[in-house]
C-alpha positions, 0 to 999 in steps of 0.5 A, spaced: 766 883 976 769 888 974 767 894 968 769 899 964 766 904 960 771 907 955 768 913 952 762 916 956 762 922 952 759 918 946 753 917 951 751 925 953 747 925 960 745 918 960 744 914 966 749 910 967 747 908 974 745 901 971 752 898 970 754 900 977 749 895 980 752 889 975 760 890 978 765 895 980 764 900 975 769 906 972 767 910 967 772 914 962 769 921 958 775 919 952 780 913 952 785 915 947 789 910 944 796 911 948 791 910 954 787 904 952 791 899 956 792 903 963 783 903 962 782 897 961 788 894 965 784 889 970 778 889 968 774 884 965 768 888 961 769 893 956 764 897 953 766 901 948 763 905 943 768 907 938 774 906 942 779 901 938 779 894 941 785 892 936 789 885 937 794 888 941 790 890 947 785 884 947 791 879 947 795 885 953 789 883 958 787 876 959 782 876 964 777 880 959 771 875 959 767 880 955 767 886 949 760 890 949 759 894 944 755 900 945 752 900 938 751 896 932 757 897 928 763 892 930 769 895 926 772 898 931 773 890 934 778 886 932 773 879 932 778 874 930 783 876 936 777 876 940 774 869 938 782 866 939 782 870 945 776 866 948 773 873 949 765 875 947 764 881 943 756 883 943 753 889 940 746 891 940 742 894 935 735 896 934 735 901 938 736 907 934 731 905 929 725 911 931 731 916 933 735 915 925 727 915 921 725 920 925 732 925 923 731 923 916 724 926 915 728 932 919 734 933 914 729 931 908 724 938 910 730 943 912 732 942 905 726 941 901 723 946 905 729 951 905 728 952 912 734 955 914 733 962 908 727 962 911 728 962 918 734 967 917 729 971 912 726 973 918 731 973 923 735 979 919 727 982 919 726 982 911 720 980 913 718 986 916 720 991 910 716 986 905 711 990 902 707 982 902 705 979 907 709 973 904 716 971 901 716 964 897 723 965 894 726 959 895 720 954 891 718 948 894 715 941 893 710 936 895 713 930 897 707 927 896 707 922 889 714 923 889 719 917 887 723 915 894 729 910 893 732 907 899 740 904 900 739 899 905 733 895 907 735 893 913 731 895 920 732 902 919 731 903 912 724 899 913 721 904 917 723 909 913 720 906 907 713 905 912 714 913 913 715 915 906 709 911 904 705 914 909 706 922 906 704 918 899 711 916 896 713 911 891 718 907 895 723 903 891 730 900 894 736 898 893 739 891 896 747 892 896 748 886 898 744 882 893 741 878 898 735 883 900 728 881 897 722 885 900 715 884 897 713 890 900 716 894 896 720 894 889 727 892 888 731 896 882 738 896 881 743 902 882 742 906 877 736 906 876 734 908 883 739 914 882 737 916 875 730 916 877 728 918 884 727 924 886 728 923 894 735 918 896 736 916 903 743 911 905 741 907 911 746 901 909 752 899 912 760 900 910 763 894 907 767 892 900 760 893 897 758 900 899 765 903 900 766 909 895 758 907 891 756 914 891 762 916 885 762 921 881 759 916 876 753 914 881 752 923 882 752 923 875 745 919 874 742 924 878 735 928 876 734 936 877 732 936 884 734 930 887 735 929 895 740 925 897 741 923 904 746 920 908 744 916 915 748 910 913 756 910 913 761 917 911 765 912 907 759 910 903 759 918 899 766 920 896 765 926 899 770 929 894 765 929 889 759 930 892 762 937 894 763 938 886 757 936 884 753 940 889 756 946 885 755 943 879 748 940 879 741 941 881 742 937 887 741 937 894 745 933 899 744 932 908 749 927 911 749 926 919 755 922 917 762 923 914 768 918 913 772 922 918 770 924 924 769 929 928 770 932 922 776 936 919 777 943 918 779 942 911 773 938 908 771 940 901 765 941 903 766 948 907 768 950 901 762 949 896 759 956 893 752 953 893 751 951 901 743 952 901 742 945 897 747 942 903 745 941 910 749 936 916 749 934 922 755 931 927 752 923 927 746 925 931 740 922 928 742 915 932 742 919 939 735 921 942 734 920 949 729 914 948 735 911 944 740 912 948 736 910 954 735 903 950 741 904 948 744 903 956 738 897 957 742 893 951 748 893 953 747 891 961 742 886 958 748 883 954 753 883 961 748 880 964 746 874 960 754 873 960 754 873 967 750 867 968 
């Protein structure tokens, strides 16, 4: 059996030892699409993290037998060319789930807390020609008692939320497709989350209904001094609009997600005014080490229970 990995980079420093016990194993750092069928030629697994695998490719190598996804999102596989091809396609997911709640209650203090002046504050030595022994400039609040609306009840979500009611939070959600009902915790609809929570995490996948759902409009609904966090999709933010309303209005934003990426020099966001009520992280929060660790342990669960 023969495996390849098509975009170890994507992994970082994990071990990927456990693929070479289960056939031949090669490894590419990066797959480019004009590369994809000189990788990929004569093996019968692919693993791919986001490299496309398109109906092209699929139907170029007829002996693929398996299509592992090392993640949890399927996008980047044409499923349809692959059910015809008689190819499997498997993911895996909840391995992220400690590794995502855990950066959202990062961002969520870095911004609330304004970590980042702070710390420059007294890495530049303000500090120490303060004529007090403290410097509270930046005001800051409690999230204790605060409204904490989530879009996305899934796994993830659900941790949070957890979290969130641990620090004394009113959690609320929002279920995009209509179809969440979670009797812990309150369903409202979506302008109702949006004009009255103070604190707003994204943990929902992109599809026709969360593609663009947080426009202008939606930005608009927003209180003085609400945190709105991305962990889900980039698409799921217009990010035109978040950057004019950054400017605009008394909000802050953190997204570990955008709808490009890596992300490009131009992005409106480089040129808001108002950069202290913005943080971002380059799609981090699903990558500790733990995570990725189960991450590598799923996917070689998944060749092994296609190989009996």
């Amino acid at each position: 059996m023969k495996i390849v990995l098509l975009d170890a980079l994507t992994l970082g420093d994990s071990d990927l030892s456990e693929f070479a016990t289960l056939g031949e194993f090669t490894r590419y750092d990066a797959t480019e699409p004009d590369q994809c069928l000189q990788h990929i030629a004569d093996n019968d697994i692919i693993i791919t993290n986001k490299v496309v695998i398109d109906e092209a490719i699929i139907s170029a190598n007829p002996q693929l037998k398996l299509i592992c996804i090392a993640a949890t999102g399927m996008n980047n596989v044409d499923l349809v060319a692959a059910k015809k091809a008689n190819v499997s396609v498997k993911n895996v997911s909840g391995y992220s789930t400690e590794s995502v709640a855990q950066a959202t209650f990062a961002m969520l203090f870095q911004l609330l807390h304004q970590q980042r002046y702070y710390d420059h504050y007294v890495m530049e030595k303000k500090w120490c020609d303060s004529p007090n022994f403290t410097h509270i400039s930046r005001p800051f609040t409690e999230i204790k008692s605060k409204r904490w609306g989530i879009i996305g009840l899934g796994g993830i979500g659900r941790r949070v939320a957890e979290l969130a009611t641990a620090f004394g939070c009113e959690v609320c959600y929002f279920s995009t497709s209509g179809q969440n009902n979670q009797a812990d915790y309150q369903q409202v609809d979506f302008k109702t989350l949006l004009s009255q929570c103070d604190i707003i995490t994204i943990h929902a996948p992109l599809n026709e209904q969360t593609q663009d759902l947080i426009d202008a409009q939606a930005l608009a609904l927003l209180k003085p001094g609400a945190i709105m966090l991305n962990l889900g999709r980039g698409g799921i933010i217009d990010e035109q609009a978040m950057a004019k309303s950054l400017d605009e209005q008394d909000i802050y934003h953190g997204s570990d997600v955008l709808a490009v990426e890596p992300m490009q020099k131009d992005h409106p966001y480089f040129d808001i005014k108002q950069q202290h009520r913005l943080v971002l992280t380059p799609h981090t929060a699903w990558a500790s080490s733990e995570a990725r660790k189960s991450l590598v342990a799923l996917v070689a669960e998944n060749i092994k229970a296609e190989s009996i």
